[in-house]
N, CA, C and O atoms as CSV, one atom per row, in Angstrom:
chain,resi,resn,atom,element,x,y,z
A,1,UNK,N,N,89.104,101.302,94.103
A,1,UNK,CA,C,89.540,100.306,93.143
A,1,UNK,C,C,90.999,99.962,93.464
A,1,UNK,O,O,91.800,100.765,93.943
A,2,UNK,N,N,91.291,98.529,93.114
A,2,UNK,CA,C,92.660,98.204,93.326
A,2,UNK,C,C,93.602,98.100,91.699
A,2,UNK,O,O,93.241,98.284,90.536
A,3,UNK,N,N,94.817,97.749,92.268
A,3,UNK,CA,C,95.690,97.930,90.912
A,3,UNK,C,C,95.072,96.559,90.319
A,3,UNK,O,O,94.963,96.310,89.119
A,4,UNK,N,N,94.709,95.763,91.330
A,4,UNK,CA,C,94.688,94.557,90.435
A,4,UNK,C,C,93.333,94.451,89.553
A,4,UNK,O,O,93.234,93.677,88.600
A,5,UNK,N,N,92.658,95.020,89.834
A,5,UNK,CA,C,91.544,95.327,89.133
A,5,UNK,C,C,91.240,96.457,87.780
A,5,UNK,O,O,90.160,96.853,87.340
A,6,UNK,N,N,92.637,96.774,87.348
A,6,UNK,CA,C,92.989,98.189,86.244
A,6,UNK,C,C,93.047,97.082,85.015
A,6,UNK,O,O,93.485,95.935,85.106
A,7,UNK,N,N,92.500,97.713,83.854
A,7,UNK,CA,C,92.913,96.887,82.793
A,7,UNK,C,C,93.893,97.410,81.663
A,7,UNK,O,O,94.174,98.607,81.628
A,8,UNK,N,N,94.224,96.845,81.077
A,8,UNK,CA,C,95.602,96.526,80.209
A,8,UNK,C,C,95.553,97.561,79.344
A,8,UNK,O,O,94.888,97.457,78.314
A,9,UNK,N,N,96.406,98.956,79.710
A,9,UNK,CA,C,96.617,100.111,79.154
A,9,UNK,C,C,96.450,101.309,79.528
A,9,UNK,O,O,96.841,102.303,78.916
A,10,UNK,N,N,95.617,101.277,80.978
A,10,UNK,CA,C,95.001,102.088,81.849
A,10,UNK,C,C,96.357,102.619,82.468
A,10,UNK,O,O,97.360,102.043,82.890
A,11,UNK,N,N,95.876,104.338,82.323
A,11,UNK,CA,C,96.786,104.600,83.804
A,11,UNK,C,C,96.050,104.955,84.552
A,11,UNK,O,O,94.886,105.236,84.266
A,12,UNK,N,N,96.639,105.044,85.905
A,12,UNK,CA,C,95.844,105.289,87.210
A,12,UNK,C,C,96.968,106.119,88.217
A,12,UNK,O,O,98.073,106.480,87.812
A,13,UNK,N,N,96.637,106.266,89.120
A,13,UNK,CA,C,97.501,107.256,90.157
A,13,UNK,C,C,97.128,106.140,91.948
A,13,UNK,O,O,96.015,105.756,92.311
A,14,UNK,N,N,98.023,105.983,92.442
A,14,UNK,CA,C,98.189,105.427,93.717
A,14,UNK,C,C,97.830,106.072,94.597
A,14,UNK,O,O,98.643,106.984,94.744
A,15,UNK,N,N,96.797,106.149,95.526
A,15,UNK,CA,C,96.125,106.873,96.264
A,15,UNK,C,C,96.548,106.230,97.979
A,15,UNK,O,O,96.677,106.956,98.964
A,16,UNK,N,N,96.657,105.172,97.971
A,16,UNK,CA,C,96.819,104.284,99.193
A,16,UNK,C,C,97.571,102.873,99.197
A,16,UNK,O,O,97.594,102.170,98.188
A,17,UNK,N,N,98.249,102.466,100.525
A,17,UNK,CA,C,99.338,101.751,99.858
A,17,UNK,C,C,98.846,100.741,100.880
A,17,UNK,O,O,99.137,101.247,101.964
A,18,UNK,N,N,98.311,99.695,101.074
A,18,UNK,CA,C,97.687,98.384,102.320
A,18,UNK,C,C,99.174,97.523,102.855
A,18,UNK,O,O,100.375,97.627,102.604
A,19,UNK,N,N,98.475,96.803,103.566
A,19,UNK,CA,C,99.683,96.196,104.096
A,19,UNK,C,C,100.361,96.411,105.202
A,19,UNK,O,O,100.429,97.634,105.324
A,20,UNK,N,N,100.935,95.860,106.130
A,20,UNK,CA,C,101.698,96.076,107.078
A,20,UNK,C,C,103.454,95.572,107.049
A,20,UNK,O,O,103.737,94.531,106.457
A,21,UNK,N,N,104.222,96.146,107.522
A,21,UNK,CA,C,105.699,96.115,108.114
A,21,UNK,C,C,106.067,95.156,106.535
A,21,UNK,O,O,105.420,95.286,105.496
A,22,UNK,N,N,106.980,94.434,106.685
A,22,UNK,CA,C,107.901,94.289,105.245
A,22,UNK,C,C,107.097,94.348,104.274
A,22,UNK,O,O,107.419,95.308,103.574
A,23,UNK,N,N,105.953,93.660,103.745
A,23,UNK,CA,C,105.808,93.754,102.907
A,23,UNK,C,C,105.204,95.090,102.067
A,23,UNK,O,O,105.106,95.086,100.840
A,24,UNK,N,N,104.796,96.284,102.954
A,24,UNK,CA,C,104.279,97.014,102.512
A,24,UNK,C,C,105.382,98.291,102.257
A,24,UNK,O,O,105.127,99.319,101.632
A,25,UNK,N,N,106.789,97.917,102.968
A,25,UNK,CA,C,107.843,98.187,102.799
A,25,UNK,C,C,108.505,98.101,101.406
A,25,UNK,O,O,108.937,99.089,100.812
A,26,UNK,N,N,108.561,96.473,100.798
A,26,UNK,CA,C,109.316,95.998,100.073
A,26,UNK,C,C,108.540,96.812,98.714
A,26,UNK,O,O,109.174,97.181,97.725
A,27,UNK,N,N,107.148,96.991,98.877
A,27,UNK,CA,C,106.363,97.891,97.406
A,27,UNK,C,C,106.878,99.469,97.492
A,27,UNK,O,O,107.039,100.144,96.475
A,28,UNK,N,N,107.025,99.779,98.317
A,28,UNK,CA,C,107.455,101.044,98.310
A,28,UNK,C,C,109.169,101.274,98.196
A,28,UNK,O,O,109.631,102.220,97.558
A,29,UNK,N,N,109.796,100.547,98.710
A,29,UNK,CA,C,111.085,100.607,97.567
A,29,UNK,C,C,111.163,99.850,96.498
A,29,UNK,O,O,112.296,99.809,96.021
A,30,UNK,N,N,110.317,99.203,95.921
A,30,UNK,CA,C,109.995,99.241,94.106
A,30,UNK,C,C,109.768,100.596,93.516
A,30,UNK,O,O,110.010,100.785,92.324
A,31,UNK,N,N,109.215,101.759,94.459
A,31,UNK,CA,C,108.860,102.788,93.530
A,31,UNK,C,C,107.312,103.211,93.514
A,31,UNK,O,O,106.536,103.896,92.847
A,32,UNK,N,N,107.325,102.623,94.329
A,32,UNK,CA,C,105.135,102.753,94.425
A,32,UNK,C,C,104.947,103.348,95.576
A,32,UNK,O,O,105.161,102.948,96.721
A,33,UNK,N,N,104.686,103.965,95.327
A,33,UNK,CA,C,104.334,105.113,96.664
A,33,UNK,C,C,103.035,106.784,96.430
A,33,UNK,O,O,103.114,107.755,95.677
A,34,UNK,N,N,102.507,106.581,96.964
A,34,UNK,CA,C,101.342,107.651,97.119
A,34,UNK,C,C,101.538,108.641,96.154
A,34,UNK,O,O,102.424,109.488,96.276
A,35,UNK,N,N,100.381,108.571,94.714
A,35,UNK,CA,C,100.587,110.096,93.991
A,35,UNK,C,C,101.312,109.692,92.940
A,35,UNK,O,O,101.193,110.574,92.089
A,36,UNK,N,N,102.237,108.534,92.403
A,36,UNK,CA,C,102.810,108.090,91.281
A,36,UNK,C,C,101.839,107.472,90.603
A,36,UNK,O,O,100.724,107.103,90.972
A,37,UNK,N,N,102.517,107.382,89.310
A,37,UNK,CA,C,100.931,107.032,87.863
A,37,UNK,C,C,101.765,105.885,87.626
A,37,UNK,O,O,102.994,105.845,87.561
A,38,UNK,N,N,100.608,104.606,87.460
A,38,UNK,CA,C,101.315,103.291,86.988
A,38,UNK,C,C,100.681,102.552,85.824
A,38,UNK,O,O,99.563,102.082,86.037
A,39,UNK,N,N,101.012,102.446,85.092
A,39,UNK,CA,C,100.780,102.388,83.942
A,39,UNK,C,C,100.563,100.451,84.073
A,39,UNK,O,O,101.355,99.661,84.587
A,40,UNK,N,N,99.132,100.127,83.366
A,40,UNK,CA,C,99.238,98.225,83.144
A,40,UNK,C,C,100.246,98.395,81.830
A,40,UNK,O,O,100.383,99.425,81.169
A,41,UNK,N,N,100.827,97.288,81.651
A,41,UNK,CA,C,101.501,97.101,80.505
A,41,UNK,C,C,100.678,95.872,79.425
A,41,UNK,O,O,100.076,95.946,78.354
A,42,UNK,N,N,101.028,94.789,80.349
A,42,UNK,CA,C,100.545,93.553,80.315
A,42,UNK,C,C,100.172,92.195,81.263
A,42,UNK,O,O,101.057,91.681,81.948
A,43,UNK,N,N,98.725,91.630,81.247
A,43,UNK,CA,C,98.884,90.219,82.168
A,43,UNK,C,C,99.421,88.734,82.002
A,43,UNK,O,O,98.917,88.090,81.082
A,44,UNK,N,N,99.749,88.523,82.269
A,44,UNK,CA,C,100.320,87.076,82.257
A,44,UNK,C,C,99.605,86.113,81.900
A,44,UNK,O,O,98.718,85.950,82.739
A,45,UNK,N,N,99.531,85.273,80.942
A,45,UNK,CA,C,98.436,84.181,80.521
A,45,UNK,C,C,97.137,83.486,81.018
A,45,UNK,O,O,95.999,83.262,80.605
A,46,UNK,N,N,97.849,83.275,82.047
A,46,UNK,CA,C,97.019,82.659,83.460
A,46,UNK,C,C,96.576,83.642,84.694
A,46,UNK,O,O,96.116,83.289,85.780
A,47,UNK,N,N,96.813,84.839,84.280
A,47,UNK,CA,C,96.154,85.987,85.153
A,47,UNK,C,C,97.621,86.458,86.210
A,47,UNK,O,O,97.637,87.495,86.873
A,48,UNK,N,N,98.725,85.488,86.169
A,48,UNK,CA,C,99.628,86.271,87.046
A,48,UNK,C,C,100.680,86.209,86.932
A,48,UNK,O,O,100.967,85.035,86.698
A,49,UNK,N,N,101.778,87.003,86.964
A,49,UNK,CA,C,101.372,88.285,87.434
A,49,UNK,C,C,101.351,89.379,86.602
A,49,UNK,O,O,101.606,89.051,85.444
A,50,UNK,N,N,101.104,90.784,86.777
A,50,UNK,CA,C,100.994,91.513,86.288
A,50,UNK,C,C,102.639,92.675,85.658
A,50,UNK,O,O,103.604,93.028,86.337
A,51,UNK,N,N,102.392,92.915,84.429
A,51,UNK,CA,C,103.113,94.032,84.104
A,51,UNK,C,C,103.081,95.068,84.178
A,51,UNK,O,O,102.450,95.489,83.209
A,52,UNK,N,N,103.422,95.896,84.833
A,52,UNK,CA,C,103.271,97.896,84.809
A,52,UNK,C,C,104.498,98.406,84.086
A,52,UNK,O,O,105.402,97.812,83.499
A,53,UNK,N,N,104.254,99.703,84.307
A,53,UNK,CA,C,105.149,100.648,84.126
A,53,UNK,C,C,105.026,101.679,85.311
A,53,UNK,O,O,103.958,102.244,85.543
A,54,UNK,N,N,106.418,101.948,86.213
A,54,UNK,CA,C,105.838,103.003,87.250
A,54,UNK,C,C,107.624,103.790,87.386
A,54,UNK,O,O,108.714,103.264,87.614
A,55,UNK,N,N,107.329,104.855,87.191
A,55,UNK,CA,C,108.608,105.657,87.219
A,55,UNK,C,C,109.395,105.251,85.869
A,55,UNK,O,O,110.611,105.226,86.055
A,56,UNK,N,N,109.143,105.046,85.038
A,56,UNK,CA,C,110.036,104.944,83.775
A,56,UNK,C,C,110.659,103.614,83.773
A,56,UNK,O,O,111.660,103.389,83.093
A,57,UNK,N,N,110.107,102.738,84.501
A,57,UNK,CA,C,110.648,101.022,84.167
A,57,UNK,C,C,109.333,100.052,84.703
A,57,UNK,O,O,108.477,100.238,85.569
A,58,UNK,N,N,109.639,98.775,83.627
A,58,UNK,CA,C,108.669,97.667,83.750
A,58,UNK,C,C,109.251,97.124,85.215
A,58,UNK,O,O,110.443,97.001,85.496
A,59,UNK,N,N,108.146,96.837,86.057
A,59,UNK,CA,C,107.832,95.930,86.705
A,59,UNK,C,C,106.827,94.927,87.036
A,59,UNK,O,O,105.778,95.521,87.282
A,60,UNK,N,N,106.651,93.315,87.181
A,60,UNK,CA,C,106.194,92.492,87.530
A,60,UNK,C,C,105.708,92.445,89.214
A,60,UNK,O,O,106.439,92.321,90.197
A,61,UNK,N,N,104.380,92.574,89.164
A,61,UNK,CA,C,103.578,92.192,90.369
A,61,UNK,C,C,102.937,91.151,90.534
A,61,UNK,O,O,102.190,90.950,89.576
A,62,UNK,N,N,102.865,90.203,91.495
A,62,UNK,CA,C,101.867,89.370,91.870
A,62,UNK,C,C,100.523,89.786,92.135
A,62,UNK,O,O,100.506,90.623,93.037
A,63,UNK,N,N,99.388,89.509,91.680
A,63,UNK,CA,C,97.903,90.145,91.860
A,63,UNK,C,C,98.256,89.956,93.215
A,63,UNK,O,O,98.732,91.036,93.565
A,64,UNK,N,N,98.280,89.162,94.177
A,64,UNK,CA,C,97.943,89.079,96.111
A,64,UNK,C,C,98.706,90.803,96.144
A,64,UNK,O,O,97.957,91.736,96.433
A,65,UNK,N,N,99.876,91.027,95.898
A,65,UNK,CA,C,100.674,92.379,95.732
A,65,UNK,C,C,99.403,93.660,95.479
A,65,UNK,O,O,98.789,94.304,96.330
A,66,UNK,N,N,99.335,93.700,94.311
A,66,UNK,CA,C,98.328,94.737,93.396
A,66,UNK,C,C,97.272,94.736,94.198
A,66,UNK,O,O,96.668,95.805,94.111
A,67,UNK,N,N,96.681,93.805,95.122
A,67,UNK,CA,C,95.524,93.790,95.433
A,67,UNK,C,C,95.120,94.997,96.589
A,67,UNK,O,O,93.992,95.438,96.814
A,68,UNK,N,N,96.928,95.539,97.506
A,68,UNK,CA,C,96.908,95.714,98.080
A,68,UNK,C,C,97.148,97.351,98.258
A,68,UNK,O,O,97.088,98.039,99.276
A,69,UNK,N,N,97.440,97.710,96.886
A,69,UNK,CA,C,97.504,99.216,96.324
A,69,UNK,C,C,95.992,99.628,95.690
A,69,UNK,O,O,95.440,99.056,94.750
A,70,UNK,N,N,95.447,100.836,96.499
A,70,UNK,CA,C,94.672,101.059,96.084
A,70,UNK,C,C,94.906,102.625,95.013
A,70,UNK,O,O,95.815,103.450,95.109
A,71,UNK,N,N,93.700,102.613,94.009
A,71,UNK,CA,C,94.472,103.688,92.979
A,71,UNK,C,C,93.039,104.194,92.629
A,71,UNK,O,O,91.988,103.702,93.039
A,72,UNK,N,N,93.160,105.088,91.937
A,72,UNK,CA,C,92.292,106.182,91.305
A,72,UNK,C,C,92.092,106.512,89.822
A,72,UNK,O,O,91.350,107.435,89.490
C-alpha cells in the first residue's frame, strides 16, 4: 500500500521509499525515511495535496509524492 492510498487519521509506518536521485532525496530530508510513523492529518478539497504528521510536525505532500512511499 502507498501513503497516498491511507485514509484520514490512519497511522502507518514507512516501509520503502520509490524514486530515484533528487527527488527521492528531497522526501527524505523532509523526514520520511524507513521505519517512521506518519500520521494523515487531512486532504485537500480536490484530493491534493495531502496533510500528515511525521516526526512531530505537519507536512503537505503532493499525491504524485505519496504515491511513491510505500507503508504498512
Amino acid at each position: 500500500m502507498t501513503l497516498k492510498e491511507v485514509g484520514i487519521g490512519e497511522t502507518v509506518t514507512v516501509s520503502k521509499i520509490g524514486g530515484e536521485g533528487a527527488l527521492k532525496r528531497r522526501i527524505m530530508d523532509m523526514g520520511i525515511t524507513k521505519g517512521v510513523k506518519i500520521t494523515v492529518r487531512k486532504v485537500a478539497p480536490l484530493g491534493d495535496p495531502i496533510e500528515i504528521t511525521v516526526r512531530g510536525y505537519e507536512l503537505s505532500l503532493r499525491k504524485a509524492d505519496a504515491a511513491m512511499i510505500e507503508v504498512i
